[in-house]
N, CA, C and O atoms as a printed pandas DataFrame, in Angstrom:
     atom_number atom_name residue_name chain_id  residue_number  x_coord  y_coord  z_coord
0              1         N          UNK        A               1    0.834   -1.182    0.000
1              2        CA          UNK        A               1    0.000    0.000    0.000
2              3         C          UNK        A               1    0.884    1.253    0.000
3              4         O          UNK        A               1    1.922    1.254    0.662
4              5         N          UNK        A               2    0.445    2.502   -0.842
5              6        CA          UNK        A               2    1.010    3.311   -0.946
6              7         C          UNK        A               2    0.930    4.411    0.110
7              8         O          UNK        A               2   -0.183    4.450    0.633
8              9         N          UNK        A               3    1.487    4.991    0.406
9             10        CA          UNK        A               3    1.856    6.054    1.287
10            11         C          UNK        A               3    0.838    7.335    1.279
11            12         O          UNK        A               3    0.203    7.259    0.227
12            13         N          UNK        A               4    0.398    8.562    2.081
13            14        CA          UNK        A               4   -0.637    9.172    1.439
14            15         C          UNK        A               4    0.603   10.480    0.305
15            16         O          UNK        A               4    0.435   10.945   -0.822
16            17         N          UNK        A               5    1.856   10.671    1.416
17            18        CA          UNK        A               5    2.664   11.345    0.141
18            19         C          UNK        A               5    3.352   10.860   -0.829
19            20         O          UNK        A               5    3.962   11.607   -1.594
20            21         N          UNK        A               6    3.365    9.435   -0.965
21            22        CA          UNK        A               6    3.596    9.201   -2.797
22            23         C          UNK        A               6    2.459    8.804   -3.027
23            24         O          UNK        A               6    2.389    8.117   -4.047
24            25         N          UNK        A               7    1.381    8.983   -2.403
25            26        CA          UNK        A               7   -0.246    9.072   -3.542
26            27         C          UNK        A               7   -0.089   10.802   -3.521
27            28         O          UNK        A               7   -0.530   10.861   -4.669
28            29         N          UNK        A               8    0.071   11.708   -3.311
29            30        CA          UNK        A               8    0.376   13.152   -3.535
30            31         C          UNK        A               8    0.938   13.582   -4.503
31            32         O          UNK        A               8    0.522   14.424   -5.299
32            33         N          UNK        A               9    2.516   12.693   -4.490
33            34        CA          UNK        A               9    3.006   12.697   -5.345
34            35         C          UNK        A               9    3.007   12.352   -6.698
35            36         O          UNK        A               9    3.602   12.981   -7.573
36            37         N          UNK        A              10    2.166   11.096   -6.904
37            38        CA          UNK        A              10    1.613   10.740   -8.283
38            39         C          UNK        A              10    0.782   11.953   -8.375
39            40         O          UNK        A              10    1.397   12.657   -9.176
40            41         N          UNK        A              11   -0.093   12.481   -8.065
41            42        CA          UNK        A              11   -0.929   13.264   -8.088
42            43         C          UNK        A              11   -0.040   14.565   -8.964
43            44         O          UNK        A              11   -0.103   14.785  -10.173
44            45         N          UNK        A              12    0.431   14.995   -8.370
45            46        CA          UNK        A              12    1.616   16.376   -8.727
46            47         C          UNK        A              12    2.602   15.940  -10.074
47            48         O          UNK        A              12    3.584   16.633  -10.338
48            49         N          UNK        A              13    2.321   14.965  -10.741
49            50        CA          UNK        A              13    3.121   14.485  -11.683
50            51         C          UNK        A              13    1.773   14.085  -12.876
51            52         O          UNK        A              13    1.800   14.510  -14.031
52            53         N          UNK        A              14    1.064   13.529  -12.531
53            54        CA          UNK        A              14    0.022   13.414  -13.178
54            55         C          UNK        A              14   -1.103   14.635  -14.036
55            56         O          UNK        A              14   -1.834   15.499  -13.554
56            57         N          UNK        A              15   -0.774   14.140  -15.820
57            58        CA          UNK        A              15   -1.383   15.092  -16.556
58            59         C          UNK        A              15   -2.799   15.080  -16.228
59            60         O          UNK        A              15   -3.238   16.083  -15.665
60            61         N          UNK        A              16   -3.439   14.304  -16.433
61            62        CA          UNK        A              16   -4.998   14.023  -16.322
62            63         C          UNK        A              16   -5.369   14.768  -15.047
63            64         O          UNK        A              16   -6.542   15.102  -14.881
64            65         N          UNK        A              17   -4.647   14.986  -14.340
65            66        CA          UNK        A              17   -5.423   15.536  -12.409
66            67         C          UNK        A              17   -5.676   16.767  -13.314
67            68         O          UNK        A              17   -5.183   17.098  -14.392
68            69         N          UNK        A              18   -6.799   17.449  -12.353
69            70        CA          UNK        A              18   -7.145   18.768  -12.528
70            71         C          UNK        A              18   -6.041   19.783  -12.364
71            72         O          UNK        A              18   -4.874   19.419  -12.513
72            73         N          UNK        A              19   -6.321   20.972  -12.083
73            74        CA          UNK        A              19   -5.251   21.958  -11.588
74            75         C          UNK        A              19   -5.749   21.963  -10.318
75            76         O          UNK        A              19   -4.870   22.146   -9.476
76            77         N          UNK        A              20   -7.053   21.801   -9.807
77            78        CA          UNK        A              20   -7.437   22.060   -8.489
78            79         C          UNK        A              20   -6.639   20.290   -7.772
79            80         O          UNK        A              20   -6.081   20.172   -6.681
80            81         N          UNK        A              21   -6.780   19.575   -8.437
81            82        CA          UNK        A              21   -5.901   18.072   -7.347
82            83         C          UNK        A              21   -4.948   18.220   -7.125
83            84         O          UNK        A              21   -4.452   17.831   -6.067
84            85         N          UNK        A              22   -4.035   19.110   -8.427
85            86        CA          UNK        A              22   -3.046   18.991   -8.077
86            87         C          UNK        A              22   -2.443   20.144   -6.960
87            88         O          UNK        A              22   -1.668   20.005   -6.013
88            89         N          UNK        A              23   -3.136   21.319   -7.491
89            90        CA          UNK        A              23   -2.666   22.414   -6.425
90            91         C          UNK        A              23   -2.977   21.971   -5.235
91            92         O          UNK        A              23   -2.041   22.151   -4.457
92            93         N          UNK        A              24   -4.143   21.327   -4.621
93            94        CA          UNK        A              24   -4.145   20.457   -3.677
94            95         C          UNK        A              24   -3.523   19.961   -3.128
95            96         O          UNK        A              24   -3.470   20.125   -1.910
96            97         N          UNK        A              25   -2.555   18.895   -3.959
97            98        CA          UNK        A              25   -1.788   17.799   -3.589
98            99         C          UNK        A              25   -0.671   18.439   -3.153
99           100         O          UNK        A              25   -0.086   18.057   -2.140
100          101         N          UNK        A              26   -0.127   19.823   -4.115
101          102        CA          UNK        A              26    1.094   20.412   -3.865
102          103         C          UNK        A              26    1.039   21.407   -2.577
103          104         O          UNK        A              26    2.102   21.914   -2.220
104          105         N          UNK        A              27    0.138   21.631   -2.042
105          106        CA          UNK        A              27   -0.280   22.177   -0.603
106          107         C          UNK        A              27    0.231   20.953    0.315
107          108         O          UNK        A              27    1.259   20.940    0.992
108          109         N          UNK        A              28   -0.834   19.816    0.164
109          110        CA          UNK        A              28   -0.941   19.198    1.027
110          111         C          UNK        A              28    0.894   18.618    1.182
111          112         O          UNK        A              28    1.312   18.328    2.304
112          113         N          UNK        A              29    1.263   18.578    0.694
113          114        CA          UNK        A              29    2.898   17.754    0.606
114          115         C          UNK        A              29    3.523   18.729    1.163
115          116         O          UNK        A              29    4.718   18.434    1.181
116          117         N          UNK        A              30    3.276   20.119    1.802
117          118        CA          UNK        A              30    4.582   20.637    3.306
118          119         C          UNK        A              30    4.133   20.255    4.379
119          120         O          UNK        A              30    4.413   20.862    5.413
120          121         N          UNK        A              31    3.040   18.761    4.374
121          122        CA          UNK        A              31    3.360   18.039    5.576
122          123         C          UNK        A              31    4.461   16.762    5.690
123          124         O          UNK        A              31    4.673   15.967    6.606
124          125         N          UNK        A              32    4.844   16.862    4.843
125          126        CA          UNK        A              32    5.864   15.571    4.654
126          127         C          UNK        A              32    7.302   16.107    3.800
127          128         O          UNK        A              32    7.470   16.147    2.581
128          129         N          UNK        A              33    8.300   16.514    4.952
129          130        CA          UNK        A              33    9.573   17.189    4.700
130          131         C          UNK        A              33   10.461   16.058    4.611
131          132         O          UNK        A              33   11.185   15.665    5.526
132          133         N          UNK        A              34   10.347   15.462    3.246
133          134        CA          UNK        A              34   10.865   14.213    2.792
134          135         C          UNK        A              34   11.577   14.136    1.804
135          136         O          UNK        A              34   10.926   14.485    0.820
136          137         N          UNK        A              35   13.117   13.709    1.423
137          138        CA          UNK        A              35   13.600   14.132    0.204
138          139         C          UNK        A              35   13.148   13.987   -0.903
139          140         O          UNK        A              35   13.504   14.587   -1.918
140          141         N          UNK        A              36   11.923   12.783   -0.753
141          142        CA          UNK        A              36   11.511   12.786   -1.901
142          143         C          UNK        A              36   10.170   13.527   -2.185
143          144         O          UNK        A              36    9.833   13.667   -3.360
144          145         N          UNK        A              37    9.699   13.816   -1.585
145          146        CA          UNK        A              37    8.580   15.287   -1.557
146          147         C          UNK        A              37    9.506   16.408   -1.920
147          148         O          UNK        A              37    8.985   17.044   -2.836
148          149         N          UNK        A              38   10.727   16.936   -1.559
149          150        CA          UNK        A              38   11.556   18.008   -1.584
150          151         C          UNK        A              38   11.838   18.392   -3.260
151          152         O          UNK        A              38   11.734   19.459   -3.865
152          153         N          UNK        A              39   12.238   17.030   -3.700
153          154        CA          UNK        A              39   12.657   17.012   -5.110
154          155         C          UNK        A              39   11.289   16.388   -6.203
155          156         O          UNK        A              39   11.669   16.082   -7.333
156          157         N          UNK        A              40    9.750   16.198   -5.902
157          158        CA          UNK        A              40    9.086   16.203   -6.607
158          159         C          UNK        A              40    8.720   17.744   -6.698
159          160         O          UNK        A              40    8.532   18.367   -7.743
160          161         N          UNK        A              41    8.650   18.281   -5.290
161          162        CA          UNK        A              41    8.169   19.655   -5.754
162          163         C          UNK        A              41    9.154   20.419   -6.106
163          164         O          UNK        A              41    8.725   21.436   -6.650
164          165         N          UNK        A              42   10.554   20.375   -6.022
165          166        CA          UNK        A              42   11.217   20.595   -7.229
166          167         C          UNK        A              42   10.991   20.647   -8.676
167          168         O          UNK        A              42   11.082   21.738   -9.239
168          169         N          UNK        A              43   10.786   19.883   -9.155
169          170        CA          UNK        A              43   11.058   18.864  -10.236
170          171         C          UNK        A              43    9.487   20.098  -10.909
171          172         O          UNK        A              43    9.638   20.831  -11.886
172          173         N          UNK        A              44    8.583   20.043  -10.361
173          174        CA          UNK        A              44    7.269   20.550  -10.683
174          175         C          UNK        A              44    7.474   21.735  -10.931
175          176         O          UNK        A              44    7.480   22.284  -12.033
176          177         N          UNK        A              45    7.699   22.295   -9.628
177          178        CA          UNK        A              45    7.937   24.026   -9.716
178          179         C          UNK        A              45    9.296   24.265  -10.595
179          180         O          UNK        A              45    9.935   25.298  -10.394
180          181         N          UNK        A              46    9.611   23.596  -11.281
181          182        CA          UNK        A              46   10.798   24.153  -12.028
182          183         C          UNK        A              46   10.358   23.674  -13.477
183          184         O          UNK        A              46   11.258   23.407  -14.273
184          185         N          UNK        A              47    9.016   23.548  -13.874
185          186        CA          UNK        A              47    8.311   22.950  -15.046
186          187         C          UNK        A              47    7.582   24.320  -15.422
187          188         O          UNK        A              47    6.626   24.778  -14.796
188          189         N          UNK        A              48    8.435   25.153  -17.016
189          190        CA          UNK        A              48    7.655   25.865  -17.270
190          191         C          UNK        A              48    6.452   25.981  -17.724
191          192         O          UNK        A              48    5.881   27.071  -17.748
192          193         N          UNK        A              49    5.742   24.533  -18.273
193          194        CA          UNK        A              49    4.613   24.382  -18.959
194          195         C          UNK        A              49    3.685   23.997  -17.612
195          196         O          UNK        A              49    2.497   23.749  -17.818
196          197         N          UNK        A              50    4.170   23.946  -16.317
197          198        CA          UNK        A              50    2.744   24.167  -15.113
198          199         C          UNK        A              50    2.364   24.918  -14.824
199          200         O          UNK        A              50    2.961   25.992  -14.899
200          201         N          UNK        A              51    1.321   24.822  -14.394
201          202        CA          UNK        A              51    0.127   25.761  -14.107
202          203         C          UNK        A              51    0.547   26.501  -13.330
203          204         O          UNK        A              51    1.131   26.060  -12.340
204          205         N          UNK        A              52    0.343   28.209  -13.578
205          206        CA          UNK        A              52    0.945   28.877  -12.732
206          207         C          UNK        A              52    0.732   29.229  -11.119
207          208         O          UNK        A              52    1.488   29.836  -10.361
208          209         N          UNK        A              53   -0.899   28.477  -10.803
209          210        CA          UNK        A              53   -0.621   27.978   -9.386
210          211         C          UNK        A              53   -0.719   27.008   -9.006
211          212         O          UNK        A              53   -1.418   26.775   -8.020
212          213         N          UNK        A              54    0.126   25.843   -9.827
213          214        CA          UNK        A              54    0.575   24.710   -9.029
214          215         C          UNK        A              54    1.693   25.021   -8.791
215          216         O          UNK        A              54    2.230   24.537   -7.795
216          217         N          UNK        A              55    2.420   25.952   -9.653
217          218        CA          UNK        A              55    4.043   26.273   -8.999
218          219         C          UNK        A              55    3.978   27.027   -7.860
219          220         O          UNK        A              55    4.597   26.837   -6.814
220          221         N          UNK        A              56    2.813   28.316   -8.245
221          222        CA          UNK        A              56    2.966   29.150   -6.602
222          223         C          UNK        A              56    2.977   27.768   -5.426
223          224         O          UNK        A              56    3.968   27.609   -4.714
224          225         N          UNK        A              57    2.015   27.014   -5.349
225          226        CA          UNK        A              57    1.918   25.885   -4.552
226          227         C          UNK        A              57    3.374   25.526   -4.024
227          228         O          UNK        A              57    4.019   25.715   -2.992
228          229         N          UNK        A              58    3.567   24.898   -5.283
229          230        CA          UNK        A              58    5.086   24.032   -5.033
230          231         C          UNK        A              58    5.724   24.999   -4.056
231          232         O          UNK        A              58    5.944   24.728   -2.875
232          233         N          UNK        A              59    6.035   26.284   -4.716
233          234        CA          UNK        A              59    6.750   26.952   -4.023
234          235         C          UNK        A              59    6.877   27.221   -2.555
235          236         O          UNK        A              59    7.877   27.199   -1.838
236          237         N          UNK        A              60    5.653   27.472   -2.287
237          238        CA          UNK        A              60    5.431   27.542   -0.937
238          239         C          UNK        A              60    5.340   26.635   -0.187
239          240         O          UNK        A              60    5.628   26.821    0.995
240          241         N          UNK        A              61    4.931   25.431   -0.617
241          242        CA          UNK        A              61    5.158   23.785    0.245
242          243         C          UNK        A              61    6.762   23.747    0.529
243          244         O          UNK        A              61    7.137   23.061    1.480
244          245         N          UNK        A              62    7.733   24.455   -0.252
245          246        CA          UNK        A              62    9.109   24.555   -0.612
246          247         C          UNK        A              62    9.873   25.195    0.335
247          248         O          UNK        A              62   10.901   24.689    0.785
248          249         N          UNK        A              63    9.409   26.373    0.705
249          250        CA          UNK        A              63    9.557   27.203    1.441
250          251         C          UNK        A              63    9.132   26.903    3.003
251          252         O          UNK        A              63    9.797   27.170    4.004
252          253         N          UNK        A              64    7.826   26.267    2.934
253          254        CA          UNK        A              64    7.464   26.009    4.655
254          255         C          UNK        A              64    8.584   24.786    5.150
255          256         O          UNK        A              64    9.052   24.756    6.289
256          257         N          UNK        A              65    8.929   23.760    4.044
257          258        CA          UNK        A              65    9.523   22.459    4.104
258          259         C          UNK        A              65   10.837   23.022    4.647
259          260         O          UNK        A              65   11.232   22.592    5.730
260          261         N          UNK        A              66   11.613   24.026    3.936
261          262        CA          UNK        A              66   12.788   24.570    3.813
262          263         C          UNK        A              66   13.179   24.939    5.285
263          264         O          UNK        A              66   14.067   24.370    5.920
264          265         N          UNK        A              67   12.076   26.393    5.934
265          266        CA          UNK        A              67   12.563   27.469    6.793
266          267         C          UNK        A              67   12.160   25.991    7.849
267          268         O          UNK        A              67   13.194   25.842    8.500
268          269         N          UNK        A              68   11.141   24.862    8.296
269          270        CA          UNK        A              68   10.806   23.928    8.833
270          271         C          UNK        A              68   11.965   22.808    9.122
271          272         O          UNK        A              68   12.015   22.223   10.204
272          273         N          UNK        A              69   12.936   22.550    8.011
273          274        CA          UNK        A              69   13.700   21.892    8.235
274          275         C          UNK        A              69   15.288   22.655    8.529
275          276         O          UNK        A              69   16.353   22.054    8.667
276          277         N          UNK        A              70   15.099   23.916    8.566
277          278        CA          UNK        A              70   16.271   24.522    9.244
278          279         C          UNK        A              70   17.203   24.474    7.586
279          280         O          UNK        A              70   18.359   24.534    8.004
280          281         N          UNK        A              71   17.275   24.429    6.585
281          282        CA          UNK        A              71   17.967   24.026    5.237
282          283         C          UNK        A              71   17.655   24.511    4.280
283          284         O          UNK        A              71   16.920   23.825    3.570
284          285         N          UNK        A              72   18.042   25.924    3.763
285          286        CA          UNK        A              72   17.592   26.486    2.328
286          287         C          UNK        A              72   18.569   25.555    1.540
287          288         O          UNK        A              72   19.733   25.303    1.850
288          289         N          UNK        A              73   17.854   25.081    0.438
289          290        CA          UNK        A              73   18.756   24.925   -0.854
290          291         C          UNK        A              73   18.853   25.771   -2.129
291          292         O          UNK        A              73   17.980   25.575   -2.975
292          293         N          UNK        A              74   19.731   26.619   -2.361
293          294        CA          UNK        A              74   19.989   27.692   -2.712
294          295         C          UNK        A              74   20.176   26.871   -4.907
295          296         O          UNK        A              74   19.963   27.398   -5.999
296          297         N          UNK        A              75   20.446   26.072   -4.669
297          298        CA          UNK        A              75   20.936   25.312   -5.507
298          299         C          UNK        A              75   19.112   24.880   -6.477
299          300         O          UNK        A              75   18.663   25.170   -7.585
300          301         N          UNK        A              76   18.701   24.258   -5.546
301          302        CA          UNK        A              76   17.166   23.565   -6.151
302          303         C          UNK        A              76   16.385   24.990   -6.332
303          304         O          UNK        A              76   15.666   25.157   -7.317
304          305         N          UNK        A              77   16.564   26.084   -5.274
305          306        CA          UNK        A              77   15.964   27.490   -5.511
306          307         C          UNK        A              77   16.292   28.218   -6.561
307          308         O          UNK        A              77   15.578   29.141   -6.952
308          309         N          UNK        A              78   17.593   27.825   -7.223
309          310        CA          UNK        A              78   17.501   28.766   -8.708
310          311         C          UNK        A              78   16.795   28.015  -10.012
311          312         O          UNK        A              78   16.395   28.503  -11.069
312          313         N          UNK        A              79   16.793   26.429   -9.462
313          314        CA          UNK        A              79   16.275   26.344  -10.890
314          315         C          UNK        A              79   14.527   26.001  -11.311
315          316         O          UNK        A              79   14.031   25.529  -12.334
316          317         N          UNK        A              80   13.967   26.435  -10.129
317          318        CA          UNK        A              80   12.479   27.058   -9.957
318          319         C          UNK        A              80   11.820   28.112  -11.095
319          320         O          UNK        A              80   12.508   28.921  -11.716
320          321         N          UNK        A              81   10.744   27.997  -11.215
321          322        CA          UNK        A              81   10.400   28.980  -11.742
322          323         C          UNK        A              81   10.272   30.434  -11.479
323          324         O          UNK        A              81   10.242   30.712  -10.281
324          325         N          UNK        A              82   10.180   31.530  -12.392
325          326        CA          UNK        A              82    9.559   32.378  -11.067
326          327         C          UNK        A              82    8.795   32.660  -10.430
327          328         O          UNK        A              82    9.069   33.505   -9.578
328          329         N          UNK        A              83    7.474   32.129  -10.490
329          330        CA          UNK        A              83    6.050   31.808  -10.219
330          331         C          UNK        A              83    6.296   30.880   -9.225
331          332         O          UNK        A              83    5.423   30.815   -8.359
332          333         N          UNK        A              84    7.480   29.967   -9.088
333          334        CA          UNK        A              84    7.171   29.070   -7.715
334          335         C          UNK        A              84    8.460   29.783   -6.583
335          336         O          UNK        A              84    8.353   29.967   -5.370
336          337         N          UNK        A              85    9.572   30.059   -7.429
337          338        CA          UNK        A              85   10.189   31.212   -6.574
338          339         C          UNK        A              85    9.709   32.212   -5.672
339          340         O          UNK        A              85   10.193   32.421   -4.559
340          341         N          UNK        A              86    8.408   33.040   -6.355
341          342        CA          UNK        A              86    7.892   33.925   -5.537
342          343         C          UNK        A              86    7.093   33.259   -4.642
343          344         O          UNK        A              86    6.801   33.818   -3.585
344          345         N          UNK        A              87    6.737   32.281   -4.863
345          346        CA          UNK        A              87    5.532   31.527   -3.795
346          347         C          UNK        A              87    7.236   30.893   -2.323
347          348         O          UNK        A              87    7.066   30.962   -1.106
348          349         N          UNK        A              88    8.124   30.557   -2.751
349          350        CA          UNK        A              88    9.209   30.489   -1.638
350          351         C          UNK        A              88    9.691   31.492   -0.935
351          352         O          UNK        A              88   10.040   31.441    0.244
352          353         N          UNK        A              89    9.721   32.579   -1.775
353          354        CA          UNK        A              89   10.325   33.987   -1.630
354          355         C          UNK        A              89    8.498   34.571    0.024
355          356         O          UNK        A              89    8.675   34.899    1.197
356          357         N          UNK        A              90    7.234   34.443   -0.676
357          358        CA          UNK        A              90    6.519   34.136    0.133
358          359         C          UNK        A              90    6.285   34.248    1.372
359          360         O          UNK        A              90    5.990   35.258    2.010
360          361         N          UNK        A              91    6.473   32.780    1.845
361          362        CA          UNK        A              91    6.867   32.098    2.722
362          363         C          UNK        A              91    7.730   32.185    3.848
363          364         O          UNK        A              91    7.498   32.143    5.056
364          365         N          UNK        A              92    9.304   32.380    2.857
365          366        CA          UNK        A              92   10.625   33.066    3.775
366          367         C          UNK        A              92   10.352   34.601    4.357
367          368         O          UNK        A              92   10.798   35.101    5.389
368          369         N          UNK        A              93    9.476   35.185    3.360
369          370        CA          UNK        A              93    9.600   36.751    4.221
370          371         C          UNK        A              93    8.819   36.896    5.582
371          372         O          UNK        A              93    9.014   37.779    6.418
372          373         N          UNK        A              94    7.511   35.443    5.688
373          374        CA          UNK        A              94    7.185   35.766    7.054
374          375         C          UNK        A              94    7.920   34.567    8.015
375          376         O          UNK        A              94    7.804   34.765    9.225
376          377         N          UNK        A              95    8.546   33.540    7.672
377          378        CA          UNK        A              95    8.802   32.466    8.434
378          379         C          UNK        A              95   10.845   32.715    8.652
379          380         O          UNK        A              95   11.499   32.101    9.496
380          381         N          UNK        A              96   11.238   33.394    7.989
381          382        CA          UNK        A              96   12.508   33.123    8.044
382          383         C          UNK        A              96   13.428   34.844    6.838
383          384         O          UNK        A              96   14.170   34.962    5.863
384          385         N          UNK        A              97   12.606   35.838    7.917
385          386        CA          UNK        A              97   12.919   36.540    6.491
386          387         C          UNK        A              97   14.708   37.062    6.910
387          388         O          UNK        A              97   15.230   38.109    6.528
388          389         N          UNK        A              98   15.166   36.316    7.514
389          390        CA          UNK        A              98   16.630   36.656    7.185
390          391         C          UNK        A              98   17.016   35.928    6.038
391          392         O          UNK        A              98   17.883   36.460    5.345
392          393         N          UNK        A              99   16.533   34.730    5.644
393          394        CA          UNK        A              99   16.794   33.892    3.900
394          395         C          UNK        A              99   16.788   34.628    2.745
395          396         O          UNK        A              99   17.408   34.311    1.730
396          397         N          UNK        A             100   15.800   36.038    2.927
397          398        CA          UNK        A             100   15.423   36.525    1.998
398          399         C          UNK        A             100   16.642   37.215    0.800
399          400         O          UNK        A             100   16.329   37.605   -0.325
400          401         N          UNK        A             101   17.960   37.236    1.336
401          402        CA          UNK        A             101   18.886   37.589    1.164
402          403         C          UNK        A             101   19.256   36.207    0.023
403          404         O          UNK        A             101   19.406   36.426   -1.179
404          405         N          UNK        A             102   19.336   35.182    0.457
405          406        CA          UNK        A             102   19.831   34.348   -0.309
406          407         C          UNK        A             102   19.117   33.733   -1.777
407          408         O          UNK        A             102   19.619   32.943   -2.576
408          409         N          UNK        A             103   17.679   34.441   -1.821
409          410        CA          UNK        A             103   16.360   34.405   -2.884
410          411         C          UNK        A             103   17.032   35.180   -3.813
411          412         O          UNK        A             103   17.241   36.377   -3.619
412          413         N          UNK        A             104   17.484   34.427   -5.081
413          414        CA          UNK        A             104   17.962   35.893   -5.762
414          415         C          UNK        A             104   17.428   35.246   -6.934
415          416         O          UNK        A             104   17.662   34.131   -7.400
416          417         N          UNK        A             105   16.252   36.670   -7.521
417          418        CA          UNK        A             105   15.652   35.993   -8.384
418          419         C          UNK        A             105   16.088   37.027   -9.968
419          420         O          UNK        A             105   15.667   36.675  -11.070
Protein backbone atom coordinates (compact mmCIF):
# COMPACT_ATOMS: atom_id res chain seq x y z
CA UNK A 1 0.00 0.00 0.00
CA UNK A 2 1.01 3.31 -0.95
CA UNK A 3 1.86 6.05 1.29
CA UNK A 4 -0.64 9.17 1.44
CA UNK A 5 2.66 11.34 0.14
CA UNK A 6 3.60 9.20 -2.80
CA UNK A 7 -0.25 9.07 -3.54
CA UNK A 8 0.38 13.15 -3.53
CA UNK A 9 3.01 12.70 -5.35
CA UNK A 10 1.61 10.74 -8.28
CA UNK A 11 -0.93 13.26 -8.09
CA UNK A 12 1.62 16.38 -8.73
CA UNK A 13 3.12 14.49 -11.68
CA UNK A 14 0.02 13.41 -13.18
CA UNK A 15 -1.38 15.09 -16.56
CA UNK A 16 -5.00 14.02 -16.32
CA UNK A 17 -5.42 15.54 -12.41
CA UNK A 18 -7.15 18.77 -12.53
CA UNK A 19 -5.25 21.96 -11.59
CA UNK A 20 -7.44 22.06 -8.49
CA UNK A 21 -5.90 18.07 -7.35
CA UNK A 22 -3.05 18.99 -8.08
CA UNK A 23 -2.67 22.41 -6.42
CA UNK A 24 -4.15 20.46 -3.68
CA UNK A 25 -1.79 17.80 -3.59
CA UNK A 26 1.09 20.41 -3.87
CA UNK A 27 -0.28 22.18 -0.60
CA UNK A 28 -0.94 19.20 1.03
CA UNK A 29 2.90 17.75 0.61
CA UNK A 30 4.58 20.64 3.31
CA UNK A 31 3.36 18.04 5.58
CA UNK A 32 5.86 15.57 4.65
CA UNK A 33 9.57 17.19 4.70
CA UNK A 34 10.87 14.21 2.79
CA UNK A 35 13.60 14.13 0.20
CA UNK A 36 11.51 12.79 -1.90
CA UNK A 37 8.58 15.29 -1.56
CA UNK A 38 11.56 18.01 -1.58
CA UNK A 39 12.66 17.01 -5.11
CA UNK A 40 9.09 16.20 -6.61
CA UNK A 41 8.17 19.66 -5.75
CA UNK A 42 11.22 20.59 -7.23
CA UNK A 43 11.06 18.86 -10.24
CA UNK A 44 7.27 20.55 -10.68
CA UNK A 45 7.94 24.03 -9.72
CA UNK A 46 10.80 24.15 -12.03
CA UNK A 47 8.31 22.95 -15.05
CA UNK A 48 7.65 25.87 -17.27
CA UNK A 49 4.61 24.38 -18.96
CA UNK A 50 2.74 24.17 -15.11
CA UNK A 51 0.13 25.76 -14.11
CA UNK A 52 0.94 28.88 -12.73
CA UNK A 53 -0.62 27.98 -9.39
CA UNK A 54 0.58 24.71 -9.03
CA UNK A 55 4.04 26.27 -9.00
CA UNK A 56 2.97 29.15 -6.60
CA UNK A 57 1.92 25.88 -4.55
CA UNK A 58 5.09 24.03 -5.03
CA UNK A 59 6.75 26.95 -4.02
CA UNK A 60 5.43 27.54 -0.94
CA UNK A 61 5.16 23.78 0.25
CA UNK A 62 9.11 24.55 -0.61
CA UNK A 63 9.56 27.20 1.44
CA UNK A 64 7.46 26.01 4.66
CA UNK A 65 9.52 22.46 4.10
CA UNK A 66 12.79 24.57 3.81
CA UNK A 67 12.56 27.47 6.79
CA UNK A 68 10.81 23.93 8.83
CA UNK A 69 13.70 21.89 8.23
CA UNK A 70 16.27 24.52 9.24
CA UNK A 71 17.97 24.03 5.24
CA UNK A 72 17.59 26.49 2.33
CA UNK A 73 18.76 24.93 -0.85
CA UNK A 74 19.99 27.69 -2.71
CA UNK A 75 20.94 25.31 -5.51
CA UNK A 76 17.17 23.57 -6.15
CA UNK A 77 15.96 27.49 -5.51
CA UNK A 78 17.50 28.77 -8.71
CA UNK A 79 16.27 26.34 -10.89
CA UNK A 80 12.48 27.06 -9.96
CA UNK A 81 10.40 28.98 -11.74
CA UNK A 82 9.56 32.38 -11.07
CA UNK A 83 6.05 31.81 -10.22
CA UNK A 84 7.17 29.07 -7.71
CA UNK A 85 10.19 31.21 -6.57
CA UNK A 86 7.89 33.92 -5.54
CA UNK A 87 5.53 31.53 -3.80
CA UNK A 88 9.21 30.49 -1.64
CA UNK A 89 10.32 33.99 -1.63
CA UNK A 90 6.52 34.14 0.13
CA UNK A 91 6.87 32.10 2.72
CA UNK A 92 10.62 33.07 3.78
CA UNK A 93 9.60 36.75 4.22
CA UNK A 94 7.19 35.77 7.05
CA UNK A 95 8.80 32.47 8.43
CA UNK A 96 12.51 33.12 8.04
CA UNK A 97 12.92 36.54 6.49
CA UNK A 98 16.63 36.66 7.18
CA UNK A 99 16.79 33.89 3.90
CA UNK A 100 15.42 36.53 2.00
CA UNK A 101 18.89 37.59 1.16
CA UNK A 102 19.83 34.35 -0.31
CA UNK A 103 16.36 34.40 -2.88
CA UNK A 104 17.96 35.89 -5.76
CA UNK A 105 15.65 35.99 -8.38
Amino acid sequence: MKSRDQLLIEIIFDNSASITEKDDAAVALRDFPKKEVIEALVIVGSNQEENPVVLDSCGESLGEIWSDLGEFNQEAFSGLTRTAKFGVKHVLKNRKPDWIDKCII
